[in-house]
C-alpha positions as a Markdown table, in Angstrom:
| # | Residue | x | y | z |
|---|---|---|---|---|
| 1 | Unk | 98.8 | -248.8 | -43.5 |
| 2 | Unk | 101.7 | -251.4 | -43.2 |
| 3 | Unk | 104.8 | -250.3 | -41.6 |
| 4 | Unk | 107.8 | -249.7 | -43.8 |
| 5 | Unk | 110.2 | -250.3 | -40.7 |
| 6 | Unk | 111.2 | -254.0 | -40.2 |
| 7 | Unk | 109.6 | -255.8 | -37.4 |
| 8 | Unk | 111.1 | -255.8 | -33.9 |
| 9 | Unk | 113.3 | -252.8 | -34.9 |
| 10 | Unk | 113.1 | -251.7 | -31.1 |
| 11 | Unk | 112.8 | -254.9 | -29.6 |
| 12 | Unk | 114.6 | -254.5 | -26.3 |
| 13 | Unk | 115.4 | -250.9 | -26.5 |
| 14 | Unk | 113.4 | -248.6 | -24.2 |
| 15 | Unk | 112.1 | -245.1 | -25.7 |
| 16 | Unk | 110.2 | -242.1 | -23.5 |
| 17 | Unk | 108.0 | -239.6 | -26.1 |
| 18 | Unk | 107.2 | -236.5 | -24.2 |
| 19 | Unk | 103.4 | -235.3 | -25.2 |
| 20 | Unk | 103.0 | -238.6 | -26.1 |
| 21 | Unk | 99.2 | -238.7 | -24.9 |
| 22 | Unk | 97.5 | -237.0 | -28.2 |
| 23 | Unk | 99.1 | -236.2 | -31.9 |
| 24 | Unk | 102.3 | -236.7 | -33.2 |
| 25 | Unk | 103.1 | -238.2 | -29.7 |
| 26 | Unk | 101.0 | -240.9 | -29.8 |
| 27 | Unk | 101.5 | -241.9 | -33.0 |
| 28 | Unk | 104.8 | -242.4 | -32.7 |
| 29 | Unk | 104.8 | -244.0 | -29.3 |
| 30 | Unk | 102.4 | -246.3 | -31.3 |
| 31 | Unk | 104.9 | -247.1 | -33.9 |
| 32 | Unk | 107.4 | -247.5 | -31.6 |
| 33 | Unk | 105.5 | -250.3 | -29.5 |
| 34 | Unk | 104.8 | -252.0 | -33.0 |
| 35 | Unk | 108.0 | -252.4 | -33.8 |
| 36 | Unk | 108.6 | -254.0 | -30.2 |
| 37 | Unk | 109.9 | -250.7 | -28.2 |
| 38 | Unk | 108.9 | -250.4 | -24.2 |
| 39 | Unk | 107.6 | -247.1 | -24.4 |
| 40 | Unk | 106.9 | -244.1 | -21.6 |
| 41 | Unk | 105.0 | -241.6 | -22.5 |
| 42 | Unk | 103.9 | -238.3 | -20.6 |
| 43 | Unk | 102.0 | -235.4 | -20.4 |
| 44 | Unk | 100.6 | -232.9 | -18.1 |
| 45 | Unk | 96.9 | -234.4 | -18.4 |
| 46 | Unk | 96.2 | -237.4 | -16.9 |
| 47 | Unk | 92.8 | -238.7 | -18.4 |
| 48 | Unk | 94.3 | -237.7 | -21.5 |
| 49 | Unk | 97.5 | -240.3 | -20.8 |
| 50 | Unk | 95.4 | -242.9 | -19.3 |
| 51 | Unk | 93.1 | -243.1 | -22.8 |
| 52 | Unk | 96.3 | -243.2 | -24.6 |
| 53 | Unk | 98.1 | -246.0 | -22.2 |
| 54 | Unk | 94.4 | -247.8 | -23.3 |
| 55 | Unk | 95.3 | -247.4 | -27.1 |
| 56 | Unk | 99.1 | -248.0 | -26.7 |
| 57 | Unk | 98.5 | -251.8 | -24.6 |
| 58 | Unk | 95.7 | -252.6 | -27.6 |
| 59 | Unk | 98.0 | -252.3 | -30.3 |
| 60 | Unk | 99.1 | -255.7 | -32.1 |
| 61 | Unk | 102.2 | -256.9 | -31.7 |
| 62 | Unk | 102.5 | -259.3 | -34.6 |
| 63 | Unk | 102.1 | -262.3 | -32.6 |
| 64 | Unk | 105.6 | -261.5 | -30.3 |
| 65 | Unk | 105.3 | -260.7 | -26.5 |
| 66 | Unk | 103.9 | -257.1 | -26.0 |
| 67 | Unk | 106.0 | -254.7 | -24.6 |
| 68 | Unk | 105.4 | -253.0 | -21.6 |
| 69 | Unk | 104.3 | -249.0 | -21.7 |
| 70 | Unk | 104.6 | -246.9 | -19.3 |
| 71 | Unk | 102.4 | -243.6 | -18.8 |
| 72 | Unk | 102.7 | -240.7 | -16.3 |
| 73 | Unk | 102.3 | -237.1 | -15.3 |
| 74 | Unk | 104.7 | -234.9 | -16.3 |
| 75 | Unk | 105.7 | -231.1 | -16.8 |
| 76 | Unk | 108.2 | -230.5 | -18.7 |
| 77 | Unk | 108.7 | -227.1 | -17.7 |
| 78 | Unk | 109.5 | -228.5 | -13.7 |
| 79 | Unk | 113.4 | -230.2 | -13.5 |
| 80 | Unk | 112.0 | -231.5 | -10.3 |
| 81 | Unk | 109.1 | -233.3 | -12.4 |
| 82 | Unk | 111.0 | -234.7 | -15.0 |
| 83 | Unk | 113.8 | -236.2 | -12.6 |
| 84 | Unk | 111.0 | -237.5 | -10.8 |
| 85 | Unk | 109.4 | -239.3 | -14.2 |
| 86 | Unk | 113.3 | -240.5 | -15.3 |
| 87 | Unk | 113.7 | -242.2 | -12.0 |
| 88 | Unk | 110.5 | -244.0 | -13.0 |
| 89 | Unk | 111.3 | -245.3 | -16.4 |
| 90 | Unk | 114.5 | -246.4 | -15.4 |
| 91 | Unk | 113.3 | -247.9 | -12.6 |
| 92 | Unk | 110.9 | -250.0 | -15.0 |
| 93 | Unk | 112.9 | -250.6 | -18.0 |
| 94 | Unk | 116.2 | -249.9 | -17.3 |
| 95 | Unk | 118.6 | -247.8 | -20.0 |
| 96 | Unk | 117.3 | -245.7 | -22.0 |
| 97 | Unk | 117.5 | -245.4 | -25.6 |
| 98 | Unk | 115.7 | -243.6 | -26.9 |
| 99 | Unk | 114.6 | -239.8 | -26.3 |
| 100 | Unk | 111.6 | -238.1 | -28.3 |
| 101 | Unk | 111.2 | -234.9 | -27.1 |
| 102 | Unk | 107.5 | -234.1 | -28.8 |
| 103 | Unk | 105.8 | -232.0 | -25.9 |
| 104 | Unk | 105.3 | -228.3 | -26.4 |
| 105 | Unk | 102.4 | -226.0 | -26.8 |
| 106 | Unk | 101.6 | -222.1 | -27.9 |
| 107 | Unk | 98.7 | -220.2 | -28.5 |
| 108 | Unk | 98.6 | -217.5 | -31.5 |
| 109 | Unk | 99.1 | -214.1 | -30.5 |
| 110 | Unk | 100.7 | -211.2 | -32.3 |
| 111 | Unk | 103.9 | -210.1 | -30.9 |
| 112 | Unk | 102.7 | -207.0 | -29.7 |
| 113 | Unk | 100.3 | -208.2 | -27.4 |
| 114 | Unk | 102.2 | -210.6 | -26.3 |
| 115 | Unk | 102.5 | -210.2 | -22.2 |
| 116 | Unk | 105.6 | -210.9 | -20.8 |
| 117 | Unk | 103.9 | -214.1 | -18.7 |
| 118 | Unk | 102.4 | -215.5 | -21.9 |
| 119 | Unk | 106.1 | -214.9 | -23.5 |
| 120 | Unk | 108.0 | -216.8 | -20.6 |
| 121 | Unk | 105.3 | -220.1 | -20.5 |
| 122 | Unk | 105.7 | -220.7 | -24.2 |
| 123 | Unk | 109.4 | -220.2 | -24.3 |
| 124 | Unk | 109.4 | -222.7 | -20.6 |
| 125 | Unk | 107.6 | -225.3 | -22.3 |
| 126 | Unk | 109.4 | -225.5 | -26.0 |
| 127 | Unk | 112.5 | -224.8 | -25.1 |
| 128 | Unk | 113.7 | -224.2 | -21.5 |
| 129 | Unk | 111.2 | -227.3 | -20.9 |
| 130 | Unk | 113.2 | -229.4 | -23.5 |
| 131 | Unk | 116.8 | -229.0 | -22.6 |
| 132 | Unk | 116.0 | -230.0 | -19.2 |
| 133 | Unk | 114.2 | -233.5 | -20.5 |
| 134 | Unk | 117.1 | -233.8 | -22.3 |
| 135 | Unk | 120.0 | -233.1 | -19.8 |
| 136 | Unk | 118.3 | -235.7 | -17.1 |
| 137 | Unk | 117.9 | -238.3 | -19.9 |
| 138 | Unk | 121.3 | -237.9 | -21.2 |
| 139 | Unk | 123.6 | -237.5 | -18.0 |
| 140 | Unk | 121.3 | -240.3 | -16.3 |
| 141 | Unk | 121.2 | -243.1 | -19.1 |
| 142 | Unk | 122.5 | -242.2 | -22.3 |
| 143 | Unk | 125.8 | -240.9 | -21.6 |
| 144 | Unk | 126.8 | -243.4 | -19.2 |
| 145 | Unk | 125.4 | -245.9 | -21.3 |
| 146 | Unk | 127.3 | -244.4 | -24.5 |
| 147 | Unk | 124.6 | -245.4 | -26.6 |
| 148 | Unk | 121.3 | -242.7 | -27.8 |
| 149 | Unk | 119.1 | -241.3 | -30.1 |
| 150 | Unk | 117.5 | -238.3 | -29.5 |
| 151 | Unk | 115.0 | -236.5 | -31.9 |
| 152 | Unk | 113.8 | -233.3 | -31.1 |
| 153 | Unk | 110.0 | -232.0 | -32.8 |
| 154 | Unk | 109.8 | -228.3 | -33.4 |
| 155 | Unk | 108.2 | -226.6 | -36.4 |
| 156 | Unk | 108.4 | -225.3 | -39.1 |
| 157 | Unk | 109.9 | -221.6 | -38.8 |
| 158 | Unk | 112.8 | -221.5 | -41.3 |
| 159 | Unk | 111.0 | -218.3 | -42.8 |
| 160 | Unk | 109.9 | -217.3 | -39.5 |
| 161 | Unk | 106.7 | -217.3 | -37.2 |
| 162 | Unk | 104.6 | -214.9 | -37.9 |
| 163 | Unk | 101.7 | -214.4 | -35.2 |
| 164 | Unk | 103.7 | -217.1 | -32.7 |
| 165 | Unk | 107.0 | -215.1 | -32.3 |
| 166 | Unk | 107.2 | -216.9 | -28.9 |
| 167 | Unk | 106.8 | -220.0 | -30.3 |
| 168 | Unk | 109.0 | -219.4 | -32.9 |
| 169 | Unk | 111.7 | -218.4 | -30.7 |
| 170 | Unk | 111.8 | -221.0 | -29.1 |
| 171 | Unk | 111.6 | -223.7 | -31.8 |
| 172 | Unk | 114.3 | -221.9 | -33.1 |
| 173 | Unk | 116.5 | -222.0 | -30.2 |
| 174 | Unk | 116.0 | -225.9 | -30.2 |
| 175 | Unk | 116.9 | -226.6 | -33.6 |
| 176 | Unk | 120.3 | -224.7 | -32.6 |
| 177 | Unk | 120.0 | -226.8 | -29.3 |
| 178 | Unk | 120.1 | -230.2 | -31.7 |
| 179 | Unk | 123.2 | -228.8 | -34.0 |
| 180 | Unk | 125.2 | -227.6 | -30.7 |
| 181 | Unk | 124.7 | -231.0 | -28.6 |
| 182 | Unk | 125.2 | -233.3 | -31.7 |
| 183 | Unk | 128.6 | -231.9 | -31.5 |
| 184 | Unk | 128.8 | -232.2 | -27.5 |
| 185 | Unk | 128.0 | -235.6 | -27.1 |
| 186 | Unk | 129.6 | -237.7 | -30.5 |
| 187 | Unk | 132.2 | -238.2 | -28.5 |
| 188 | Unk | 129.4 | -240.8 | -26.3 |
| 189 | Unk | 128.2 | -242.0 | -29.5 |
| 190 | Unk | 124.4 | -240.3 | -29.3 |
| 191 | Unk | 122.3 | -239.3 | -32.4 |
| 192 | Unk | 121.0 | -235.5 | -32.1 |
| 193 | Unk | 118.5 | -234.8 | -34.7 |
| 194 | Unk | 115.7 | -232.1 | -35.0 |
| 195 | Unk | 112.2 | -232.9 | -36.9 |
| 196 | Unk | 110.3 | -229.4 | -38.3 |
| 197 | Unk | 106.7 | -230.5 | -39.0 |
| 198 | Unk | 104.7 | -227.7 | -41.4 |
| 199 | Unk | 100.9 | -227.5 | -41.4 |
| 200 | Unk | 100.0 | -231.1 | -39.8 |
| 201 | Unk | 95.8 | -232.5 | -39.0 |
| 202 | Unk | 96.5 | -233.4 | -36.0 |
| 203 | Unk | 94.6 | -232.8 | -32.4 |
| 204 | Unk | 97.5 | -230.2 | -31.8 |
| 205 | Unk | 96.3 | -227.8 | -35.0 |
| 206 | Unk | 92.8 | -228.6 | -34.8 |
| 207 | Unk | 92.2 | -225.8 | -32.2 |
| 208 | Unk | 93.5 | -223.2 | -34.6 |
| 209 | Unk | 90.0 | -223.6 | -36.7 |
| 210 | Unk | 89.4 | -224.7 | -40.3 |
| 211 | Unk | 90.0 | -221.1 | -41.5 |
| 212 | Unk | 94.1 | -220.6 | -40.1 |
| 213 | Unk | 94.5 | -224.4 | -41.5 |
| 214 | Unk | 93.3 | -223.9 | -44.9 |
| 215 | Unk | 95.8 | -220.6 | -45.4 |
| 216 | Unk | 98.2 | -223.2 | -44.4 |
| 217 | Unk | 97.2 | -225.0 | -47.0 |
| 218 | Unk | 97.9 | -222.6 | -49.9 |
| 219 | Unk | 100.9 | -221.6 | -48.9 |
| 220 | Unk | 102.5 | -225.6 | -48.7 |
| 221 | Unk | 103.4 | -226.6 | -52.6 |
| 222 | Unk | 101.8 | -229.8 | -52.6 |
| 223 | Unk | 98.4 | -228.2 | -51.5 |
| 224 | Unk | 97.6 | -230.1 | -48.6 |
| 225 | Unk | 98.1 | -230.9 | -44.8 |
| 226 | Unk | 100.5 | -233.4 | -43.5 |
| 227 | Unk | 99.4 | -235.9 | -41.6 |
| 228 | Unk | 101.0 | -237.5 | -38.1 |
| 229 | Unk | 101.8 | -240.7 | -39.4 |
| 230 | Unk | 104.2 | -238.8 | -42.6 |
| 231 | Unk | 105.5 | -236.9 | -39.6 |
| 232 | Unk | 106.1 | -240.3 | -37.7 |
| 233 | Unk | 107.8 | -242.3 | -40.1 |
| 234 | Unk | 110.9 | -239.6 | -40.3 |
| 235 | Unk | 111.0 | -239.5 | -36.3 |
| 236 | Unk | 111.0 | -243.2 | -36.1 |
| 237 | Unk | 113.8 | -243.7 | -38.9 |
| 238 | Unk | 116.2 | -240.8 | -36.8 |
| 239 | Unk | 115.2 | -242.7 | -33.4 |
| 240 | Unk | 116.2 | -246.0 | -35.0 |
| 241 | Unk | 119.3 | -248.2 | -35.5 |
| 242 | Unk | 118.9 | -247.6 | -39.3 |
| 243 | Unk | 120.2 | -244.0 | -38.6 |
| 244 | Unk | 123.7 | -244.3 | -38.1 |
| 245 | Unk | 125.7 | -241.8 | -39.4 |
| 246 | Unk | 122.8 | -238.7 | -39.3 |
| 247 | Unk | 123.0 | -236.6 | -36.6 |
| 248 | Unk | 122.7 | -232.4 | -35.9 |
| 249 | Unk | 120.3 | -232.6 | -39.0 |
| 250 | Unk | 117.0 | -230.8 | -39.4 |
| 251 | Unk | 114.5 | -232.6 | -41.2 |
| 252 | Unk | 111.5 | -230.3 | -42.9 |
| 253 | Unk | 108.6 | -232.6 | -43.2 |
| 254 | Unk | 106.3 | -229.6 | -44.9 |
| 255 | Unk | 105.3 | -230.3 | -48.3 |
| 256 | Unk | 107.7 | -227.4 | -49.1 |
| 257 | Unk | 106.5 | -224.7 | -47.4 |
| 258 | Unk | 109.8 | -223.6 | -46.2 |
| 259 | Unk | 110.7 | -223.2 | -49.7 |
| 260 | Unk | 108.0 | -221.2 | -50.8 |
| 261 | Unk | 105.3 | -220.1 | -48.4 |
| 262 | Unk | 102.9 | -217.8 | -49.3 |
| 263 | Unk | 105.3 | -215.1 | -51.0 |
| 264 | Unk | 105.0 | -216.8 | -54.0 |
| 265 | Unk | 102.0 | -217.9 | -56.3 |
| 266 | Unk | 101.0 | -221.1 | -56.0 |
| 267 | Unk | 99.5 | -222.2 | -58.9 |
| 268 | Unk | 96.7 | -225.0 | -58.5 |
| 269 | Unk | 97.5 | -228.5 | -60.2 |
| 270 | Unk | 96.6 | -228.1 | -64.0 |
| 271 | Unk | 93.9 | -231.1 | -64.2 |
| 272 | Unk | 94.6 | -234.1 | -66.6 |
């Protein structure tokens, strides 16, 4: 598919996408290349990084200079770790400009079997996990700088998160996070916005098993999945310059599932 985003949108500008080795990360750190970003990506798996440093260097830049990417080990959950990995990118490329904070993970559970361990690693990762990628970035670069677009990626849990409640609590705790520091930090001109996937095909949702994606599927309005790259073109647009006056926002790409879920009939399309 063509890009609807103008050609060397990003040219210059340098943009880190946590979880960027699989999923919605990649595709966006894909996107963001295209459109002539320097991108750093990372993850807690390095063969899984590596293969997507591969995909990320193939990718045609329309003829201009390719951008350099950048690809390393990371947990999010460690402050040590992801001081470590900022040093690094701005060591490489300078500023940075860009902040997509995509990395998270959960497993489903429900809340009463939920051990307090398997409670605390969720909540690390999506949220605790988060704010610290986003401090170092921000007081190291962006502030400084007084220039920054940050997007966060949760999920969907406007009508809550039945059988993740960790999950959940978290994602919920980020979209607040969003609202809270696009307040903060106006005053040094950065962008704060939040993206809320639904049911998405992606590597991510995959492990859940055809069965938990197709109830996903009745209960979203327009009766299908998402897919990464309708996920990646709202990301992109908050990350970019053509997003100047949007920020605290939460955007719900989920094919209306917020609005109706599965308490309501959906009725199947009436065939022509």
């Amino acid at each position: 598919m063509d890009s609807m985003f103008a050609p060397g949108l990003f040219a210059g500008q340098t943009c880190i996408v946590t979880g960027g080795g699989s999923g919605i990360g990649l595709c966006t750190a894909k996107e963001l290349r295209r459109l002539g970003a320097r991108v750093a990506i990372c993850g807690r798996t390095p063969d899984k990084l590596e293969r997507a440093k591969a995909e990320l260097d193939a990718i045609d830049t329309a003829g201009a200079e390719a951008p350099p990417v950048l690809a390393r080990p990371c947990d999010i959950r460690e402050p040590e770790q992801i001081e470590a990995f900022v040093g690094v990118v701005q060591g490489a490329f300078g500023a940075i400009d860009v902040l997509v904070n995509n990395a998270g993970g959960q497993f489903p559970s429900p809340a009463e079997q939920l051990s307090p361990n398997g409670w605390t690693a969720v909540v690390r990762n999506n949220l605790n996990g988060t704010f610290f990628m986003t401090r170092e970035v921000a007081t190291k670069s962006m502030i400084p700088e007084k220039r920054g677009r940050i997007v966060m990626v949760t999920a969907m849990v406007a009508r809550g998160f039945p059988g993740m409640a960790h999950t959940g609590a978290a994602r919920a705790g980020v979209e607040n996070l969003t609202q809270t520091l696009a307040v903060e930090w106006a005053q040094h001109n950065l962008r704060v916005n939040c993206v809320a996937p639904g049911i998405i095909r992606s590597s991510g949702t995959d492990q859940y098993g055809d069965a938990l994606l197709e109830m996903g599927r009745k209960a979203t309005p327009l009766r299908r999945l998402g897919t990464v790259d309708e996920v990646m073109r709202v990301i992109v647009f908050l990350a970019s310059s053509a997003n100047d006056f949007v920020t605290g926002s939460l955007y719900r790409v989920d094919g209306g599932q917020s609005l109706w879920g599965d308490t309501w009939p959906i009725p199947d399309p009436i065939e022509a």
